[in-house]
N, C-alpha and C positions, 0 to 999 in steps of 0.2 A: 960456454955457459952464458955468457952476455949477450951473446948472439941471439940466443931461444929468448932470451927473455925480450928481446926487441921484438921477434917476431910477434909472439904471441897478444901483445896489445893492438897489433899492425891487423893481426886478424879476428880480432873481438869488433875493432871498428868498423871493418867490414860486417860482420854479421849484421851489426847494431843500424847500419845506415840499411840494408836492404829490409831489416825488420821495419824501418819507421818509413822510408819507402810503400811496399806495400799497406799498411795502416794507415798513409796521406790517401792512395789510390780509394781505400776501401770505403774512409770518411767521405774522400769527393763523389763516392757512388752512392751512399746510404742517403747524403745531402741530397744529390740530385733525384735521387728515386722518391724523397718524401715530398717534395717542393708542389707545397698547398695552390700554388700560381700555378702549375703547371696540372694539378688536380682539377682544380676548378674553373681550367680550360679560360683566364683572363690574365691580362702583361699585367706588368708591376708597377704600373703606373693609373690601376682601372681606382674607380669609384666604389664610396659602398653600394649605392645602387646598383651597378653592374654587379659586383660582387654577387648581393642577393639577388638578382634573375639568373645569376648561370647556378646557384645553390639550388635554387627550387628548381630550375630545370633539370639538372643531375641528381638531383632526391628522388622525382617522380618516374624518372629512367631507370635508377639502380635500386628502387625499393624492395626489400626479399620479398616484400606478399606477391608484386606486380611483376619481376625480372626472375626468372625461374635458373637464370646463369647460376652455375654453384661458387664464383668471385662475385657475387652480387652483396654479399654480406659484406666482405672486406670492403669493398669497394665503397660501400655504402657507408662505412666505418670512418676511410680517406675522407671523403665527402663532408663527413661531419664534424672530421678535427681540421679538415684546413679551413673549412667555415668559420669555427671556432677561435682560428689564429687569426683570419685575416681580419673578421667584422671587430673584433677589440685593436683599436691601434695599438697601447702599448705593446702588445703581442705580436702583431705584425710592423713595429719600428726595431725588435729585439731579433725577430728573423732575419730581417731586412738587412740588420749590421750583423748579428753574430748567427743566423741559421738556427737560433734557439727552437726549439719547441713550446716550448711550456716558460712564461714568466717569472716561475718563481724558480727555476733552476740555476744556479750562478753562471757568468758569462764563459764562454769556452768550456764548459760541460759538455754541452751535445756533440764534441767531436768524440767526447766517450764512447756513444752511443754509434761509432763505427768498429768499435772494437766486437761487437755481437757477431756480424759477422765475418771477423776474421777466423775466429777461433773459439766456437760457442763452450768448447768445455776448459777454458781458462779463462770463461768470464763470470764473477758472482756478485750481483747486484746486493744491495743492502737486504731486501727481505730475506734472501738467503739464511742470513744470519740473525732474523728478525725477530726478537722479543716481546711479547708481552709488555708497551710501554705504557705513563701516563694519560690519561685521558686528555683530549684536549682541550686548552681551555675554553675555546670557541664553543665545542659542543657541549660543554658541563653545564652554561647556561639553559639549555631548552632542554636538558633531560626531560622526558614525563616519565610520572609512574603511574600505579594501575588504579589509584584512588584519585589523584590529582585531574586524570585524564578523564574520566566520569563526572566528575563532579562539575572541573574548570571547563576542557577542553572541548568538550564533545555539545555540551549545550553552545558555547562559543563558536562552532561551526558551524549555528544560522544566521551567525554574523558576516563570518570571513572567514575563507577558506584556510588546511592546514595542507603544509609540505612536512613527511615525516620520512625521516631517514630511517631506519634496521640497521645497525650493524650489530658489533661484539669485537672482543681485544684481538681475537684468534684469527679476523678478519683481512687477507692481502687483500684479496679487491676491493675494501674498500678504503683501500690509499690512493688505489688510483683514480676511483672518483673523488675523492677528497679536497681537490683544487678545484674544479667544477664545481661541485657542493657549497663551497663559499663562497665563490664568484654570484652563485645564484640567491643566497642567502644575500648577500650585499646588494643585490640589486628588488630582491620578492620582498625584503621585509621593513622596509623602506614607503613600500606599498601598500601597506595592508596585509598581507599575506604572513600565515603563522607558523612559526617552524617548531618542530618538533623530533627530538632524536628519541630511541628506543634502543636500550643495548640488550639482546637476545639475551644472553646469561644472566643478567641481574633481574627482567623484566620479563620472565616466562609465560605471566598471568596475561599482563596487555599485550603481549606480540602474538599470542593466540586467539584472544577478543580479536584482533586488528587483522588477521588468518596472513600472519607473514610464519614462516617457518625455514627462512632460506635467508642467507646475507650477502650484497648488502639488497636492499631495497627500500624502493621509494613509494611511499603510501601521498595520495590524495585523501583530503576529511573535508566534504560538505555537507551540510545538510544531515548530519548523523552519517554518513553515506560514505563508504572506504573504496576506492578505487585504487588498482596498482597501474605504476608508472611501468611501460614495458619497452621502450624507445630506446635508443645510445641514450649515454650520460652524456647528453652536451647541454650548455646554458638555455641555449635556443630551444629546444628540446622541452625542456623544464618547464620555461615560459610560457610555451604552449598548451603543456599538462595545463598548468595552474588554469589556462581561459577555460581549456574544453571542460575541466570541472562545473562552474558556472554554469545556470541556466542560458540558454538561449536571447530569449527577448527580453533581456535586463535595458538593455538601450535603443531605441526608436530614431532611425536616421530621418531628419527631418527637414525639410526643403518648404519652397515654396509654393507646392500643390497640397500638404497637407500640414502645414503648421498651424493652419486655425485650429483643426480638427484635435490636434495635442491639447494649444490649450485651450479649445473650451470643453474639454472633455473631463474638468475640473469638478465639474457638479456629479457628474457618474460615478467618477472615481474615488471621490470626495478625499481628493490628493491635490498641492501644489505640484506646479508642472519648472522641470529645470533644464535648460537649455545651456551645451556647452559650446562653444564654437573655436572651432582648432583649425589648424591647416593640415595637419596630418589624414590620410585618407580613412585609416581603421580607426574604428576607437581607441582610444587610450586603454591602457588595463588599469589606473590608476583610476580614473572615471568610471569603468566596468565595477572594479572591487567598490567603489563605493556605493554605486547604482546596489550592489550586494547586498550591501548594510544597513543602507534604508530604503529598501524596494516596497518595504508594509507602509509607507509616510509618504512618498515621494513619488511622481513619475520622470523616469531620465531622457533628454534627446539628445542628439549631438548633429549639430551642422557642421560640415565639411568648408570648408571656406572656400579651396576648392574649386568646388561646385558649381556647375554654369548655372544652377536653377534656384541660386539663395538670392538672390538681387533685388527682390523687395524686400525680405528679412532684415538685408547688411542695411537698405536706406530704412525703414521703417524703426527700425531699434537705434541707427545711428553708432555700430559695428567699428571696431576697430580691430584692422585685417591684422596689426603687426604683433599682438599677445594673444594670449586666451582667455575667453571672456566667459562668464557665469551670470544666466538672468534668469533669476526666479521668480516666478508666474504666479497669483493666487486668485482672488478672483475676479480681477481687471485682467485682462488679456491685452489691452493696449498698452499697460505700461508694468513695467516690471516693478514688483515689490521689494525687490533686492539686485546689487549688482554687484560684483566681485572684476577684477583684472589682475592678472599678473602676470610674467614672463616664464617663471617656474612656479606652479601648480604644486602646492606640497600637500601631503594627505593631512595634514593637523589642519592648514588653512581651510580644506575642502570640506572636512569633517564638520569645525567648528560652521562654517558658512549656513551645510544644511540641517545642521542641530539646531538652529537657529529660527529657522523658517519650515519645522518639521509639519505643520500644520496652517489650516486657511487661517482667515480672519475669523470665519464664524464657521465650522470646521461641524458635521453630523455626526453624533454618537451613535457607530453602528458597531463597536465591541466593548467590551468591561473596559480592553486593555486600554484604548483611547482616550474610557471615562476616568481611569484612573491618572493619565497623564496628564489632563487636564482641567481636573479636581481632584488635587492631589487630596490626602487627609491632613486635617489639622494639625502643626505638629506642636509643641508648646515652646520650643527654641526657635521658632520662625513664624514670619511675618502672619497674619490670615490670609486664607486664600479665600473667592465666591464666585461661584460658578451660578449668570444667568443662563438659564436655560428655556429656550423657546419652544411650547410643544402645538406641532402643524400637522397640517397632512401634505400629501405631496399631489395632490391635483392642481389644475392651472391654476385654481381658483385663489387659491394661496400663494401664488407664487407675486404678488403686490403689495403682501405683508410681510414676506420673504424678504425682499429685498430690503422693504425698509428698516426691519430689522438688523441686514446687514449695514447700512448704511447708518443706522444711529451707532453701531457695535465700531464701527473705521473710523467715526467722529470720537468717541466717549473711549479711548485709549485710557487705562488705568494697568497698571504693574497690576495689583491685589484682585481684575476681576477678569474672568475667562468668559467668551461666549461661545455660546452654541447651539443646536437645536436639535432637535428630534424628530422621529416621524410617530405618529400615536398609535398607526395602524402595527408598524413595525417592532414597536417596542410599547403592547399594551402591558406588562405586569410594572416597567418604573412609570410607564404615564396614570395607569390606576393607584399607585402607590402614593404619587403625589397632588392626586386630582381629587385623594382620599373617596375613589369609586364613583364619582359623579362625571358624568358624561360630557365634552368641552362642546360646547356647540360651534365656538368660534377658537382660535387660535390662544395660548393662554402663556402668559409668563412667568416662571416660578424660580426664585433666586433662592440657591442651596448654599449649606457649608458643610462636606466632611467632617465627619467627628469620629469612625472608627473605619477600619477594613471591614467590618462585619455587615457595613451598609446602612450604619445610623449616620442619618442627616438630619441637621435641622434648614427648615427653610418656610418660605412664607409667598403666594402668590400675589403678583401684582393685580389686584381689581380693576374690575373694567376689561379683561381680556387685552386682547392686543389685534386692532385694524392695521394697525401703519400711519394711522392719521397723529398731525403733529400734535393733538391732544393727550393722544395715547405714550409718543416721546417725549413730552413735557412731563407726563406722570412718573415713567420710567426714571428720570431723569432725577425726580425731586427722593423718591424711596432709595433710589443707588446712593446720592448724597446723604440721603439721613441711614444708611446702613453703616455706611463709613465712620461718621459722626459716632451712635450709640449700636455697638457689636450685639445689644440685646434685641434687637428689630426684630432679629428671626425666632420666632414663638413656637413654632409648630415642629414637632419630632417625629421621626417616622425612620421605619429599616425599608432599604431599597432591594430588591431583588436583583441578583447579576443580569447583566444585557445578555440578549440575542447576540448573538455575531452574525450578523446581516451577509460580510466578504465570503464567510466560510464555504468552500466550493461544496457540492453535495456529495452523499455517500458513493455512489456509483464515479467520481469523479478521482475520490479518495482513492478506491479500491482498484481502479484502472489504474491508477499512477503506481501506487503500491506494486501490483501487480508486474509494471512493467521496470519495477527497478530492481523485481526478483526474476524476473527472466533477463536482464542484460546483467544480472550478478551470476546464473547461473554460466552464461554465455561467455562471459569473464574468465570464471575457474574453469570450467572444459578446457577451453583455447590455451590459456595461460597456466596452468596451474599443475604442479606435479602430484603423484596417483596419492602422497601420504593426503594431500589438501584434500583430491577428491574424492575419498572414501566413504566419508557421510553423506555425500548426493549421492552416490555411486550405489551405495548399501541402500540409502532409501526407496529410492528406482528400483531395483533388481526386487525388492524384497514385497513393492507394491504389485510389481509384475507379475508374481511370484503367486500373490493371494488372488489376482485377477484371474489368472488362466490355469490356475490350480483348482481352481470353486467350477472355471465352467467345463474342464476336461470331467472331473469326478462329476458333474451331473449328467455329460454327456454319453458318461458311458455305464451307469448306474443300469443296471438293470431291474425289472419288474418282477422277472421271478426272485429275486431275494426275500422278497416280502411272503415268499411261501416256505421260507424256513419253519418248522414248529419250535414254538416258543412257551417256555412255561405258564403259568394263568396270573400268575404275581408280575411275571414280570412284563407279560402284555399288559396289561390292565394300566402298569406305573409307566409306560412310554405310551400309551395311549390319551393318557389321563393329559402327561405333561404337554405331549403334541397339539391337543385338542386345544388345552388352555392358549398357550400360544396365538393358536390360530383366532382363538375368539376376541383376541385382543385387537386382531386387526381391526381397522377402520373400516368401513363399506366403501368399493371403489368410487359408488355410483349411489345417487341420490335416489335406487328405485330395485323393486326387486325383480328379478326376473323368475318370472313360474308357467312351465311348461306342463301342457296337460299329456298324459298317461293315454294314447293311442295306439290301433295296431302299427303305425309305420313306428312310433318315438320308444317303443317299450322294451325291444330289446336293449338298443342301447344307452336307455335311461336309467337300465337295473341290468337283465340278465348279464351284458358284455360291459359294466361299469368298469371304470378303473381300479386298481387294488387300492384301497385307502381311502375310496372315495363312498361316499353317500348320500340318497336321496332321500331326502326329506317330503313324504308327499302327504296331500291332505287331503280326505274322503269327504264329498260334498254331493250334492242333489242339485236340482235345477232350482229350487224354490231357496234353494240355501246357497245358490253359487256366490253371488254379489256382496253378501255379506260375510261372507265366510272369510271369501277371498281379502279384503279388505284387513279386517282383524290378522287373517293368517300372515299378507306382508308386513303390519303394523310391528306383530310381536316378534318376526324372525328377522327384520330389517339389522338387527344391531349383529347377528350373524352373517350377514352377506358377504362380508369383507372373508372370508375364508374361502381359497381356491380346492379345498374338498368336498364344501356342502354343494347340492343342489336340490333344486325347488321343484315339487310337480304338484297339480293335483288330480284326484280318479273323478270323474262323474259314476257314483254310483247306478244314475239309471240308463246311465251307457250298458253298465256293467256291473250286473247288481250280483252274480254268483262269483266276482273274483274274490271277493273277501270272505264270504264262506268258505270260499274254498283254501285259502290261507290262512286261518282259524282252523278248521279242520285238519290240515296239515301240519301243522304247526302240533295240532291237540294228538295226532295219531304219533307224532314224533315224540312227545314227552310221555304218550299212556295217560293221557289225563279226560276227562269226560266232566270237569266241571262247568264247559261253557259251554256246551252244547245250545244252551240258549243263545245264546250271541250269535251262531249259525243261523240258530231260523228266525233272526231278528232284522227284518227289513232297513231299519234306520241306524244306519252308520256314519252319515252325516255329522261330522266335528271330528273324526277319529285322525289321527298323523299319527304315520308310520315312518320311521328312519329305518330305509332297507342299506343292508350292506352286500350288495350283488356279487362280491367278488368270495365273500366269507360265507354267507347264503344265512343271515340271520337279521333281526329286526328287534327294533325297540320300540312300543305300543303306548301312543297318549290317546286318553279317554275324557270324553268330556266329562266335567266336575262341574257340583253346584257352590256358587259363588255367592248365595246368601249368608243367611244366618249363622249355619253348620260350616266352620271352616275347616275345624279341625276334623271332623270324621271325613273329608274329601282326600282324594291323592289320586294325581296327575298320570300317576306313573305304574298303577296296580298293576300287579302281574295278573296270570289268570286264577289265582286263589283267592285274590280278594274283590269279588263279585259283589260277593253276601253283603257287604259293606257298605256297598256304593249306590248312592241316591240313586233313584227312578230317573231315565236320563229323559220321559217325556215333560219332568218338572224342571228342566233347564230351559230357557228361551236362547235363539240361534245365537243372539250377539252376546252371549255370554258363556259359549260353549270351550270357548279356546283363552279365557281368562286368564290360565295355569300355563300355556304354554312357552311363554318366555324361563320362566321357572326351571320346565323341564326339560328346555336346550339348554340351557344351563349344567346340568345334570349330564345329557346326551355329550357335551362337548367335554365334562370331566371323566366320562366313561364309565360312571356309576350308576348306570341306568341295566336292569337286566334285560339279558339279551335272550330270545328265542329261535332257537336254528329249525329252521327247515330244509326238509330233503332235496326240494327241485322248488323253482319258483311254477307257481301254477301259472298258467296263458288266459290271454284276455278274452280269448274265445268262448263263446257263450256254450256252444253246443260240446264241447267237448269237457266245460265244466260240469254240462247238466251230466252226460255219460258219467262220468265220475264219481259226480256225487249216485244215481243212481246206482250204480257197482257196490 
């Protein structure tokens, strides 16, 4: 019995040592297979610069758009965590001694992380068992919500860019970007850069504005403008999102071939020009996100220090290579208006610097927003403000009273007064506002003071205009003085109209940009986006497609005989009527009418083989009446042209003097009527229009009408019963035979005209009418 019990511990210790055995072996292989040095193809003794050229050259090798390997993902994953470990020292001092991975995991952890592969199904990490915990306190701070984010956030990113996290409680992935997340936060916000979290569950309203629907994820906000983060979670990664957000030419690399051209390029741009000079080769992002902020005030450069081609810069300015240097330019280009140095650049210093110097010495009003900054309003808890203001033109001719204007404005420094100028040509409704409408023949000076936002001023111009001559600054000089003295100087009141915005690019400029930042959002959610995102592109597409090639299959294949259905008389009449109207509304394509004359080659297919639907509108004239006839007949029918069913002709009745009898008589044998037998043997038909419908074989009959005295007993439009009626037509004069015809196209086009069917249209042939009529 004591025996077994000896044993039995004898062999648990064995068990126990080849368990921990194999679990040393497994550790030393998980170690050696993750080892970021040995990733990143550099000994353990390289540089960060080494470091970073075997990074980028192993990113642009295993990229998945560019490496089609299907371990090009992973690999490319390796690439970006042992980047991640080695470019932070304390992360690579923690590998270096204990193999760690990750900083903030406690020391001898990572050997844990050989247990995975000993024996994956008796291993269970924390989330396993992972609860729905407190929020954390780091992210409770930059919560947004969906009023907060409209109001603060979204106008605030034409400042400075935003970094916005996605997650929710239910969230594993994103614990493991979560250390990343901070590290980047600790380092972006520091900068400039705005951070912003979103928790899915509580924030349904704004994470659907924002088109996030998945967690975790990383939103860019500039410009109004949402961009998603689609990259690994790594620091470096982030960093980069944040630039590529950014416009492009926010910073100007400036050397010695073109730094005059910076700053004297002060007058154009009518911005102080800011020069930073670094030794670092890229721009700073810290100088970037500022250049952000005040890009509407400011133009940014950055000299390279560097650089083989700054060497009259460094001697010229008098440069100092060992900090970072700030010279702000205004409108001396030899000497700098402001200077800054320091060895760490912090954004409060850099900010304050160009808050400071947001504007010239004598600075051009070419938006509200500028006048407002500058004349500020009156407020009654603060000092007076007064704004002189110079109004010129901008030809050479002026540019000697320009100056000296600027030149008394650099002398005459006061806190209480702003100057500036104007141009008069550019901004005529504040130059006639305060010229009170009288014409400046020479340059004028006119000293204002704010008194509401609604654009009352009071102010008072200085007499004598303004040459530049020391007369002119002697005068100036004595009314600034006594304004100061007695606040009642300024006598005269007047409302100012808002400025022009002279910067503002033009509309086509707008609309381009516009344009191209909804084609690289569409291009966006195609590439990137799952099918719930793109359903409303998806549906809007298919369903345009849909009306396009559905409208031109069904006219393609519409056929002609349908229109010979028979149809009852009410209800042709009410789709005729509504068709017609339609069409009358059209515009005329063409500034002119076209009217083809009624011959034997044009007559068939002018009338007998017309189109179904279609009709010709012709007009019976003589030789003696063609010129005038013609004239009046396009005048009145011009506002119909625009319809692709009418068309125009007219008959030369002494071409063809028995067609019209013979159409009349046809017309009269077909009803049984014998009342117009006159009109047969009536040679003058000259004014008459007729609307044939060739394919229906009937017509509608305008008569000339007297347009005297007797209005009321005339009509346009008489059938053949009302003859008895109508004025003697030799008592009409030509150019007033078609008076009425606009009237009754009007009529023709709503279908309320009657119509007279005939059996067969008769031929323009002479002799075959005479046979007929003789028969």
């Amino acid at each position: 019995m004591s025996l077994n019990k000896l044993r039995f511990p004898w062999k648990c210790h064995v068990v126990v040592a080849i368990f921990l055995l194999m679990l040393t072996v497994d550790v030393v292989k998980a170690t050696s297979e993750y080892d970021p040095y040995k990733i990143l193809g550099v000994s353990r003794s390289a540089g960060q610069a080494e470091i970073k050229r075997a990074y980028k050259k192993l990113v642009r090798e295993w990229h998945p758009d560019k490496n089609k390997d299907p371990k090009a993902e992973d690999m490319f994953i390796k690439i970006s965590k042992s980047y991640e470990i080695l470019s932070n020292e304390e992360r690579r001092a923690n590998f270096d001694r204990y193999g760690q991975m990750d900083e903030n995991q406690p020391f001898g952890q990572s050997h844990h992380q050989g247990f995975h592969g000993f024996h994956r199904s008796f291993y269970f990490d924390e989330s396993f068992f992972h609860f729905p915990r407190s929020r954390d306190f780091a992210d409770s701070k930059y919560m947004l919500h969906h009023a907060q984010f409209n109001s603060e956030i979204l106008p605030d990113s034409y400042k400075r860019p935003y970094l916005i996290k996605v997650t929710s409680d239910w969230c594993f992935a994103c614990i493991h970007i979560e250390p990343v997340w901070k590290e980047a936060v600790q380092e972006l916000e520091p900068l400039g850069v705005g951070i912003g979290v979103v928790d899915l569950g509580y924030e349904r309203r704004l994470a659907n504005q924002l088109g996030a629907y998945r967690t975790p994820s990383i939103i860019g906000l500039v410009n109004g403008r949402v961009t998603f983060f689609h990259q690994v979670v790594v620091q470096e990664h982030l960093r980069q999102f944040v630039e590529d957000l950014l416009p492009q030419k926010l910073v100007e690399k400036v050397n010695d071939d073109n730094y005059l051209a910076f700053l004297e390029s002060w007058h154009a741009e009518n911005k102080p020009g800011l020069l930073l000079f670094d030794r670092v080769s890229d721009v700073p992002l810290l100088y970037k996100l500022t250049a952000f902020s005040f890009r509407d005030y400011v133009r940014f450069g950055y000299v390279e220090q560097g650089d083989t081609h700054i060497t009259q810069l460094l001697q010229q300015f008098n440069i100092n290579t060992f900090a970072p240097s700030m010279l702000l330019f205004k409108e001396d280009t030899q000497k700098p208006a402001d200077i800054i140095q320091a060895r760490g650049m912090k954004r409060q210093i850099m900010n304050e610097f160009v808050s400071n110097n947001k504007f010239l010495q004598v600075p051009r009003l070419v938006s509200q927003q500028i006048f407002d900054e500058l004349c500020p309003v009156k407020q009654f808890h603060r000092r007076r403000k007064y704004c002189v203001l110079l109004i010129t033109g901008e030809d050479d001719a002026f540019l000697p009273g320009n100056k000296a204007f600027l030149d008394f404005a650099s002398a005459y420094k006061k806190d209480v007064l702003r100057f500036a100028y104007v141009y008069q040509r550019k901004q005529q409704p504040l130059c006639q506002a305060l010229l009170q409408n009288q014409a400046a023949v020479s340059p004028q000076v006119v000293i204002l003071e704010r008194r509401s936002q609604a654009g009352r001023v009071l102010f008072r111009s200085v007499s004598g205009g303004w040459n530049g001559s020391e007369e002119d600054k002697h005068r100036l000089h004595e009314q600034l003085e006594l304004l100061q003295r007695d606040p009642s100087y300024l006598t005269t009141d007047a409302t100012l109209p808002e400025l022009n915005n002279e910067m503002a690019p033009i509309f086509i400029v707008q609309w381009l940009s516009a344009v191209f930042d909804y084609i690289l959002q569409i291009y966006d959610g195609l590439l990137y986006s799952n099918w719930r995102e793109m359903m409303p592109i998806l549906s809007l597409i298919f369903s345009a497609l849909f009306i396009l090639f559905g409208t031109v299959i069904i006219q393609a294949f519409s056929k002609p005989q349908n229109s010979k259905q028979k149809e009852s008389p009410t209800t042709q009449n009410e789709e005729n009527r509504s068709s017609r109207a339609s069409t009358s509304s059209r515009p005329p394509k063409k500034d002119f009418v076209e009217v083809t004359e009624l011959t034997d080659v044009t007559y068939t297919s002018n009338l007998v083989k017309l189109k179904p639907g279609h009709i010709n509108v012709v007009l019976v004239l003589t030789n003696a009446s063609k010129n005038t006839l013609l004239r009046k007949f396009a005048k009145e029918v011009f506002s119909f042209s625009g319809s692709q069913t009418l068309h125009f002709s007219f008959l030369n009745a002494d071409k063809h003097r028995h067609w019209m009898a013979s159409l009349l008589r046809s017309a009269c044998f077909d009803q049984q009527s014998e009342s117009h037998s006159d009109d047969e043997d009536s040679p003058d038909c000259a004014g008459y229009v007729l609307a044939l419908n060739g394919h229906k074989k009937y017509f509608c009959l305008f008569r000339p009408v007297f347009t005297g005295d007797n209005h009321s007993g005339s009509s346009s439009e008489t059938s053949f019963s009302s003859d008895s009626r109508r004025p003697s037509r030799s008592s009409i004069e030509v150019h007033h035979k078609l008076d009425r015809l606009g009237l009754w196209m009007e009529r023709l086009m709503e279908g309320t005209l009657p119509r007279i069917q005939v059996p067969v249209w008769p031929t323009l042939d002479d002799a075959a009418n005479t046979n007929a009529s003789a028969s």
